[in-house]
C-alpha positions in Angstrom: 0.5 -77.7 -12.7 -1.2 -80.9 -13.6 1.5 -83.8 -15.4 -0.9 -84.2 -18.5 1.0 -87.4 -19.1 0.1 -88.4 -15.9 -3.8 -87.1 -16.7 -3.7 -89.3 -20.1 -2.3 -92.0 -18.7 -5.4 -92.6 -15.9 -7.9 -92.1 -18.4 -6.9 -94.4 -20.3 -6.0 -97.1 -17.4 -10.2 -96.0 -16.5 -11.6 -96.6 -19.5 -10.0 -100.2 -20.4 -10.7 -101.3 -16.3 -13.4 -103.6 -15.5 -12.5 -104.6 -11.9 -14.6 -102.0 -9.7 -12.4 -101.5 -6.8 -9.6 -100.7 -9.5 -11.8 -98.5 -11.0 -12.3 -97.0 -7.8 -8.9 -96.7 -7.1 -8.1 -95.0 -10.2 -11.0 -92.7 -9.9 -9.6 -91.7 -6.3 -6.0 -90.7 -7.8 -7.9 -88.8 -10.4 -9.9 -86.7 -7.8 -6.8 -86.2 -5.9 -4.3 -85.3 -8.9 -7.0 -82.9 -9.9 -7.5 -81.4 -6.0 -3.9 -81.1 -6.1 -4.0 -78.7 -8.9 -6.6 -76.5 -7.7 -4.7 -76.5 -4.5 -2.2 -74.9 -6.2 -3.6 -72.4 -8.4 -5.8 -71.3 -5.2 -2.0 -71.0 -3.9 -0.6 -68.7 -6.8 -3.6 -67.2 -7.5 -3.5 -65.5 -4.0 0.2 -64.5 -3.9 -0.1 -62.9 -7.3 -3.4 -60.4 -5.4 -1.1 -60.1 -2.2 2.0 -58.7 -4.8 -0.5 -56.7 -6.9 -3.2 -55.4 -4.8 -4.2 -52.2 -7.5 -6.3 -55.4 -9.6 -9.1 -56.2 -9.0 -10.0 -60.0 -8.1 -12.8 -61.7 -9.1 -13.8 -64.9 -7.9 -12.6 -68.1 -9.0 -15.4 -70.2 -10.5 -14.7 -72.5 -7.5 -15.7 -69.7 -5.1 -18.3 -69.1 -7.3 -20.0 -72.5 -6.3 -19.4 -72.5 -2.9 -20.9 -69.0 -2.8 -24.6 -71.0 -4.9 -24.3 -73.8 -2.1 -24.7 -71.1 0.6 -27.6 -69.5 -0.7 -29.1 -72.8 -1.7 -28.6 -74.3 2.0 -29.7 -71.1 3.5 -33.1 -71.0 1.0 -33.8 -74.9 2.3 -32.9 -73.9 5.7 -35.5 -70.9 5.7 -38.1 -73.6 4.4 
């Protein structure tokens, strides 16, 4: 799971920054601590369904999305 120290600790390293590629830097190891995480509750989230397959999954909120940006691409592409 995500090191909230680690979390904290970027945040606040972004909001005293003024150099933009810094900035950028530290926004990039934000987006990838945070992928990271959701890598691994993807990860857990489908061995817990494959040990108990009697309950029922719903879909994550990030399947969720990508399920709106397929009907939203196929609506533009049908225009």
């Amino acid at each position: 799971m995500i090191d909230a120290e680690l979390l904290r600790a970027i945040c606040k390293e972004l909001i005293a920054e003024k150099d933009r590629e810094k900035l950028q830097e530290l926004l990039s190891l934000l987006c990838a601590l945070v992928d990271n995480d959701q890598e691994e509750v993807d990860v857990k989230l489908r061995e817990l369904s494959k040990r108990y397959p009697s309950l029922k999954r719903t879909q994550t909120p990030d399947e969720k999305q990508r399920g709106r940006k397929k009907k939203a691409t196929s609506a533009r592409e049908g225009i």
